[in-house]
C-alpha positions as a Markdown table, in Angstrom:
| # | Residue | x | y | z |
|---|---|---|---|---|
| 1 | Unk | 34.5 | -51.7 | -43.6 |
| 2 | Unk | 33.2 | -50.1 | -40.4 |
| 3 | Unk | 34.9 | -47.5 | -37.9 |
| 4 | Unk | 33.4 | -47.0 | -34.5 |
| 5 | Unk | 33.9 | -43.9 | -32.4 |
| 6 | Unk | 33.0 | -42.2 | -29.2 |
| 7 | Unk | 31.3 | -38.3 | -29.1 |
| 8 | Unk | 30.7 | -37.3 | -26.5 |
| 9 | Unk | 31.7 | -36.3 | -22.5 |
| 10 | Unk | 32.5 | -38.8 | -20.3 |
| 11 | Unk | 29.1 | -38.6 | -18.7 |
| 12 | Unk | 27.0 | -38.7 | -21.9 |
| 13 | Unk | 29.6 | -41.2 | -24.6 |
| 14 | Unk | 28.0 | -42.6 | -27.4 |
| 15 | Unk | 29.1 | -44.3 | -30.6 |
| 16 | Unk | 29.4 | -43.2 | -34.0 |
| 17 | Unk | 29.8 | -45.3 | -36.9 |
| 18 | Unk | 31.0 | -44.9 | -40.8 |
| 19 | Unk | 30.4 | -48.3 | -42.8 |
| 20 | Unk | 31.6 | -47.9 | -45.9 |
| 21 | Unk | 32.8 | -49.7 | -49.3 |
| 22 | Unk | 36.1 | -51.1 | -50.2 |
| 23 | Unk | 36.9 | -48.7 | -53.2 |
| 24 | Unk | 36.4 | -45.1 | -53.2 |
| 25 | Unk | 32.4 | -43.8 | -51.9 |
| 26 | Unk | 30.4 | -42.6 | -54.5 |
| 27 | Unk | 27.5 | -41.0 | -52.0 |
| 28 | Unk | 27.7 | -40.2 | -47.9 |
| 29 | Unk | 24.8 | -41.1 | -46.5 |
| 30 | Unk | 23.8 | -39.9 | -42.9 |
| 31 | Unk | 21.1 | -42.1 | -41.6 |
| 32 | Unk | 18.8 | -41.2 | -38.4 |
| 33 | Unk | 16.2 | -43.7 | -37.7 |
| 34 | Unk | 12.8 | -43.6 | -35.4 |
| 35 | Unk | 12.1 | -42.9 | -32.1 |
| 36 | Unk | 11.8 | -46.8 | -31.6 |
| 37 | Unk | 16.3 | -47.0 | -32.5 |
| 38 | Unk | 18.4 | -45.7 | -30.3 |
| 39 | Unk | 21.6 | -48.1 | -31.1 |
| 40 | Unk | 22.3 | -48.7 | -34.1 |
| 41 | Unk | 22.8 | -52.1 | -33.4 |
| 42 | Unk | 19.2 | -53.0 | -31.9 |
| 43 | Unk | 17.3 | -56.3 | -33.0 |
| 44 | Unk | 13.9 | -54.6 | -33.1 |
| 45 | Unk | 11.8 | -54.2 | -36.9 |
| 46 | Unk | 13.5 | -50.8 | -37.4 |
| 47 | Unk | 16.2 | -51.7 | -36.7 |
| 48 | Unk | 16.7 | -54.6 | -39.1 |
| 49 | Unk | 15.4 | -52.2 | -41.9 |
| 50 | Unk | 18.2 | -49.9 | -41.2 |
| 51 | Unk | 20.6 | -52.7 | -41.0 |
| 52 | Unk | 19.3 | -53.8 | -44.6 |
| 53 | Unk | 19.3 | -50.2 | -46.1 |
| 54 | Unk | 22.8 | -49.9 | -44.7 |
| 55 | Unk | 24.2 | -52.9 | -46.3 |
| 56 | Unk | 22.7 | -51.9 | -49.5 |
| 57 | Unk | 24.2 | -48.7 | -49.7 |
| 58 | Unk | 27.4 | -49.5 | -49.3 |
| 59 | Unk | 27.4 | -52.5 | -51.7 |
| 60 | Unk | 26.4 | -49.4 | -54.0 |
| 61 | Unk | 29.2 | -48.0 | -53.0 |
| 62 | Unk | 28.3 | -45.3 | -50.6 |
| 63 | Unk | 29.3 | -44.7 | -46.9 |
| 64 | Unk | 26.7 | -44.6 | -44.6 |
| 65 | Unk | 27.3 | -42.3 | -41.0 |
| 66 | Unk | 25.0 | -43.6 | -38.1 |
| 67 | Unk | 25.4 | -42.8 | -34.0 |
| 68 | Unk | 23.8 | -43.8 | -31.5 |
| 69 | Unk | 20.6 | -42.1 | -30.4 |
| 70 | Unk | 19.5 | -40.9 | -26.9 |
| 71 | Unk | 16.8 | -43.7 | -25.5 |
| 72 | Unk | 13.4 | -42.5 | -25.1 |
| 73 | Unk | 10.0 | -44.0 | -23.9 |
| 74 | Unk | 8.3 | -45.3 | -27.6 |
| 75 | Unk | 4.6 | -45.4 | -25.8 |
| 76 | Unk | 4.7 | -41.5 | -25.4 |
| 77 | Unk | 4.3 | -38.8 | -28.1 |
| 78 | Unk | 8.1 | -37.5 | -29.0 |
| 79 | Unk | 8.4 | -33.9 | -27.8 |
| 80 | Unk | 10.8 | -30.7 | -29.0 |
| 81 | Unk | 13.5 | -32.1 | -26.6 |
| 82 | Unk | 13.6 | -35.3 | -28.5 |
| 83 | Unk | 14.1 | -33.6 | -31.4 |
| 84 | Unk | 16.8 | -31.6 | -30.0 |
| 85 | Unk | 19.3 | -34.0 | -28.6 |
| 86 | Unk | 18.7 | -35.7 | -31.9 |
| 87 | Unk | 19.9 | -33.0 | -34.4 |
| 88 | Unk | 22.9 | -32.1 | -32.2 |
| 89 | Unk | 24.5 | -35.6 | -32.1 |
| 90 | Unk | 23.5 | -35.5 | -36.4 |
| 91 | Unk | 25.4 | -32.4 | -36.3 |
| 92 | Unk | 28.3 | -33.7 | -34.2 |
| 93 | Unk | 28.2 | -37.0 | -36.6 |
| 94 | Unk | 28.5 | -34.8 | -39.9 |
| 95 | Unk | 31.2 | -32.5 | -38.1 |
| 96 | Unk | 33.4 | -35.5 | -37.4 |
| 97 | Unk | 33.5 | -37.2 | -40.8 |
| 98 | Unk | 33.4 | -33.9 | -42.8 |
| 99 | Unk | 37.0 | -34.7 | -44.2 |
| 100 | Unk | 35.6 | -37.5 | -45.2 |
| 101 | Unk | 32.5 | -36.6 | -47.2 |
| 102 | Unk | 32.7 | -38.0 | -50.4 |
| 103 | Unk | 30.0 | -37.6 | -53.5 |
| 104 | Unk | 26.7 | -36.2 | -52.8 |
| 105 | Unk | 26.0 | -36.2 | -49.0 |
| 106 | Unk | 22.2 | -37.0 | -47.8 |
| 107 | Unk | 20.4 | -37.3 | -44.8 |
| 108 | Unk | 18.0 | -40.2 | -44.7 |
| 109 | Unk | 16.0 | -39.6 | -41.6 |
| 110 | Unk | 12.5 | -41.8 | -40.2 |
| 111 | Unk | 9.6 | -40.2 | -38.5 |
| 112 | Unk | 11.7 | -38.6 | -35.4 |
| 113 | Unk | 14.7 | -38.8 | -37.3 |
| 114 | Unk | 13.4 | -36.8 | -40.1 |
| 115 | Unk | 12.4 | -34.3 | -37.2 |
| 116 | Unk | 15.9 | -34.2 | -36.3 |
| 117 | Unk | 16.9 | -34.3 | -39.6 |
| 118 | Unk | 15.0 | -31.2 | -40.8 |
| 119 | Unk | 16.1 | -28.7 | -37.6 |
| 120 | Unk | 19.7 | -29.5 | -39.2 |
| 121 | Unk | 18.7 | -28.5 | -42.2 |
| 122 | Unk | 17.8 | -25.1 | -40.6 |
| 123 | Unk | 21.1 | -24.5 | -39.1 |
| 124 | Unk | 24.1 | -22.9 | -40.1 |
| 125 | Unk | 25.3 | -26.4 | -39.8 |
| 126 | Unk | 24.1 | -28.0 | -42.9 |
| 127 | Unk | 26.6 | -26.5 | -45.6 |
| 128 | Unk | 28.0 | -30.1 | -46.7 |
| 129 | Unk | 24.0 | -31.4 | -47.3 |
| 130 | Unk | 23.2 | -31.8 | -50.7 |
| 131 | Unk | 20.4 | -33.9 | -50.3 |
| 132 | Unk | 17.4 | -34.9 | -48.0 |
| 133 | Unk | 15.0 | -37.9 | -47.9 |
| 134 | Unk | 12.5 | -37.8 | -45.0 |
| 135 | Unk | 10.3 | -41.0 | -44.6 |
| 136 | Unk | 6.9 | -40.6 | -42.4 |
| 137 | Unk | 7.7 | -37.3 | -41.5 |
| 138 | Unk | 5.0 | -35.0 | -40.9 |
| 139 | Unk | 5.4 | -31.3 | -41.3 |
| 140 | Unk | 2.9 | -29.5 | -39.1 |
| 141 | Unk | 4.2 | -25.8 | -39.3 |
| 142 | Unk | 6.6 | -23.5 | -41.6 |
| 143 | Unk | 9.7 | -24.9 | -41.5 |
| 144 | Unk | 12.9 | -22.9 | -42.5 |
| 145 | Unk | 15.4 | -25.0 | -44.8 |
| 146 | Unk | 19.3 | -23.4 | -44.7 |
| 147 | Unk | 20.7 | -25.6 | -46.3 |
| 148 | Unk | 22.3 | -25.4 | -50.2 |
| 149 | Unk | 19.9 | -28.7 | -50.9 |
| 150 | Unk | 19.3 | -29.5 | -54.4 |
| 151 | Unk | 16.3 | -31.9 | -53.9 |
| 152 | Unk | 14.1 | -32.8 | -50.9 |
| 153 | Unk | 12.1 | -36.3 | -50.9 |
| 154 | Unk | 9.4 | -37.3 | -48.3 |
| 155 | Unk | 8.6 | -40.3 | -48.3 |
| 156 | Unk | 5.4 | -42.0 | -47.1 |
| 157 | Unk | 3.7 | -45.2 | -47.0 |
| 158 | Unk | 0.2 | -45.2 | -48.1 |
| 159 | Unk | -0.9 | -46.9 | -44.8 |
| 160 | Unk | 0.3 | -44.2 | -42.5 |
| 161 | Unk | -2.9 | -42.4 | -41.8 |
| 162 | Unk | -2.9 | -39.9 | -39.7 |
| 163 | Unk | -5.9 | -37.7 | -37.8 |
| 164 | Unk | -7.1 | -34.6 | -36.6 |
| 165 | Unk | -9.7 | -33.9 | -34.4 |
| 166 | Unk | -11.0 | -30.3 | -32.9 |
| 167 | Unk | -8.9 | -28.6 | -29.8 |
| 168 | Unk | -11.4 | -29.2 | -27.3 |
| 169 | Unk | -12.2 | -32.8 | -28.0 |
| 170 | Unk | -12.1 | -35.2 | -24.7 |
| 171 | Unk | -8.8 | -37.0 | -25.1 |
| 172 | Unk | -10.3 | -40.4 | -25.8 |
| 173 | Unk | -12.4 | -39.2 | -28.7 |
| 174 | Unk | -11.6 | -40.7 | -31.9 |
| 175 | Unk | -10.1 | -38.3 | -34.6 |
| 176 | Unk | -13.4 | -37.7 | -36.8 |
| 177 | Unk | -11.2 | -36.8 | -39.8 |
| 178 | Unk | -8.6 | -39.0 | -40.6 |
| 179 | Unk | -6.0 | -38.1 | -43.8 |
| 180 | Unk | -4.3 | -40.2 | -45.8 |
| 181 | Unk | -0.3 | -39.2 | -47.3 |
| 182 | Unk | -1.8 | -38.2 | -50.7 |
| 183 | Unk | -3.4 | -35.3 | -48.9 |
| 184 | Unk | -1.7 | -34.5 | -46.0 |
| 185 | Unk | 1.9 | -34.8 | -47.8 |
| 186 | Unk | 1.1 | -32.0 | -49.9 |
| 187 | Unk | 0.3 | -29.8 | -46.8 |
| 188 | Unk | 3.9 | -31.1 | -45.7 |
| 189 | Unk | 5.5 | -29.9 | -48.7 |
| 190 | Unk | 3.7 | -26.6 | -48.5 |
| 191 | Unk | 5.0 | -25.7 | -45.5 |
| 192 | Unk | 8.9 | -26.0 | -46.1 |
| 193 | Unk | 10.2 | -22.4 | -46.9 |
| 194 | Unk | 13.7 | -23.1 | -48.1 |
| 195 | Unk | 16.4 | -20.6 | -48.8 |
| 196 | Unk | 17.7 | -22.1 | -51.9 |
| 197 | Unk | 15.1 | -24.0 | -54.5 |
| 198 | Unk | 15.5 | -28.0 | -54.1 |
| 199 | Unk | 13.3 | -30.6 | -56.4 |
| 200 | Unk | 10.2 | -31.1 | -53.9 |
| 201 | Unk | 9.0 | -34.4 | -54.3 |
| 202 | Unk | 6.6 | -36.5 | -52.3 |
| 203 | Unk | 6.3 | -40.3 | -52.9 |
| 204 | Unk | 4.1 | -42.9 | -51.7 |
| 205 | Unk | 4.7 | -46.3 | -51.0 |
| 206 | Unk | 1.8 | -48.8 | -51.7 |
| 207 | Unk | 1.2 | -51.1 | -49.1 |
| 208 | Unk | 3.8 | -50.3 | -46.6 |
| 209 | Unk | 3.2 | -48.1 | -42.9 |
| 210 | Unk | 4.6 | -45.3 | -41.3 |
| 211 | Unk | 8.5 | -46.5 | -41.1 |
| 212 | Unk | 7.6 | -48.4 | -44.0 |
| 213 | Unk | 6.8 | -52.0 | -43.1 |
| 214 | Unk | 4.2 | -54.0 | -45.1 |
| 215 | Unk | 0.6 | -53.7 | -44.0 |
| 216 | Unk | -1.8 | -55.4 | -46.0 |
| 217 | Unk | -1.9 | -59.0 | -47.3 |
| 218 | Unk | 0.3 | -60.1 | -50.3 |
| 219 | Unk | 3.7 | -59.0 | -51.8 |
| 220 | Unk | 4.2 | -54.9 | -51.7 |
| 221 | Unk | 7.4 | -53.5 | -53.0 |
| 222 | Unk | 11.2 | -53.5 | -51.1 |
| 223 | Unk | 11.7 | -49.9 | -49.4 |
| 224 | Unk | 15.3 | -50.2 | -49.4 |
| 225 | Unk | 16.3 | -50.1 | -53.4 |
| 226 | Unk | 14.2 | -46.8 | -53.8 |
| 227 | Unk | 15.2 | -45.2 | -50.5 |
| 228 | Unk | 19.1 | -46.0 | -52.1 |
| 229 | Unk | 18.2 | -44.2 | -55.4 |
| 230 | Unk | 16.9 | -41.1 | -53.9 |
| 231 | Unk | 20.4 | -40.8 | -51.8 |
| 232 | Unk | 22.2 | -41.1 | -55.0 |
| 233 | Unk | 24.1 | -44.5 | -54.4 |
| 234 | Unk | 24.0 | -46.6 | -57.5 |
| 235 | Unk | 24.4 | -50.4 | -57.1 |
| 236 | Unk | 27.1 | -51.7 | -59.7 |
| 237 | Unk | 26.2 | -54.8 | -61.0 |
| 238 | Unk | 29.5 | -57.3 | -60.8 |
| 239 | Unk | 31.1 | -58.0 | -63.3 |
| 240 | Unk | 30.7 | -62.0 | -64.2 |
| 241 | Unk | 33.9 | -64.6 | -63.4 |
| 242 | Unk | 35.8 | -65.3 | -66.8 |
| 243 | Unk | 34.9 | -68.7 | -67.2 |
| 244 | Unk | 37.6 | -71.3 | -67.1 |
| 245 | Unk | 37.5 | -74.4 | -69.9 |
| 246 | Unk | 37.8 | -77.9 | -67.9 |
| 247 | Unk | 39.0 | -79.1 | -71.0 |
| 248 | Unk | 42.0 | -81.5 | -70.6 |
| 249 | Unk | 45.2 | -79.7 | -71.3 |
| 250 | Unk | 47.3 | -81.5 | -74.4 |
| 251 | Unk | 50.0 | -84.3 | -73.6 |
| 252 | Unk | 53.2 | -82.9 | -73.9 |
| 253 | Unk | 55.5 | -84.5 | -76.6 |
């Protein structure tokens, strides 16, 4: 099932949207996506994944919380006013369905939404958040964590490669050092100063890029069943169809 609302002045409306199973939830899930989803309805790659990961979760038997995002130029680095806007509609979403959190409550957030994601995380407004998966997310300074989390995942592909190259190198210079998530997701993890003490875990994905789409040749693994497990939601495998005899039933007499 899926309930759409409006946050939001009149001037600024958006939509907010709780898709969720047919029995009771299990898991709340709060989902923020890249820079490159705005809607949550979009056609592009990201979107689709978030379309697939949604529909997964709730045949697991979770409800997932999604709004819509503010557009924003994708060829342009993402800046702390991006960020912003982002966390305060995730706030708002959270603060609208918060009589209706049910089972452990995550935020799943991608690249910019993982940004967003973790300046909630430092607010007073992150009491419900029990748990926190971040995928591409790259920490570059000490980040405070308020909230009462019990584990924090980030997630990375092993394709996203990131580099670093000295202050006063002309703009078009190519990075001389480039990292890969093995190393540089440790220096993420090191830099998260949290006020209670979650599981810290960091997990690579083989094969797959920063919002976790394949990159290389040949099969590599289905994001979406892991990404589920870390938020808690359990798929419930179905329960088979008694099956009927097409025996022919006995003359009466």
């Amino acid at each position: 099932m899926t309930v759409q609302r409006r946050g939001g002045g009149s001037s600024s409306a958006y939509r907010l949207r709780r898709s969720s199973p047919t029995g009771p939830a299990n898991a709340t899930v709060v989902l923020a996506g890249p820079g490159t989803v705005s809607g949550y309805d979009g056609e592009g790659r990201d979107d689709l994944l978030l379309a697939s990961l949604t529909r997964h979760l709730v045949a697991g038997g979770a409800q997932v919380l999604q709004c819509d995002m503010p557009a924003r130029r994708t060829d342009v680095p993402s800046e702390k006013a991006d960020e912003v806007a982002r966390a305060e509609r995730l706030t708002h979403l959270l603060r609208a369905n918060a009589h209706l959190a049910s089972g452990p409550v995550s935020l799943l957030g991608f690249s910019l939404g993982g940004h967003a994601a973790l300046r909630l995380l430092g607010s007073t407004q992150s009491r419900l958040v029990d748990r926190a998966v971040l995928v591409g997310t790259v920490v570059d300074q000490e980040t405070f964590i308020n909230a009462p989390i019990t584990s924090l995942d980030l997630v990375y592909g092993s394709c996203d490669l990131i580099g670093y190259r000295a202050a006063d190198a002309p703009a078009d210079e190519l990075p001389p050092i480039t990292c890969s998530p093995d190393v540089y997701g440790k220096w993420c993890a090191s830099r998260l100063i949290c006020r209670h003490e979650p599981a810290v875990r960091i997990h690579l994905l083989k094969g797959l890029g920063h919002t976790l789409h394949p990159c290389v040749a040949g099969p590599v693994m289905d994001p979406v069943p892991f990404l589920a497990t870390l938020t808690g939601a359990q798929v419930v495998p179905r329960r088979p169809k008694p099956h009927r005899s097409s025996a022919p039933s006995r003359p009466h007499g």
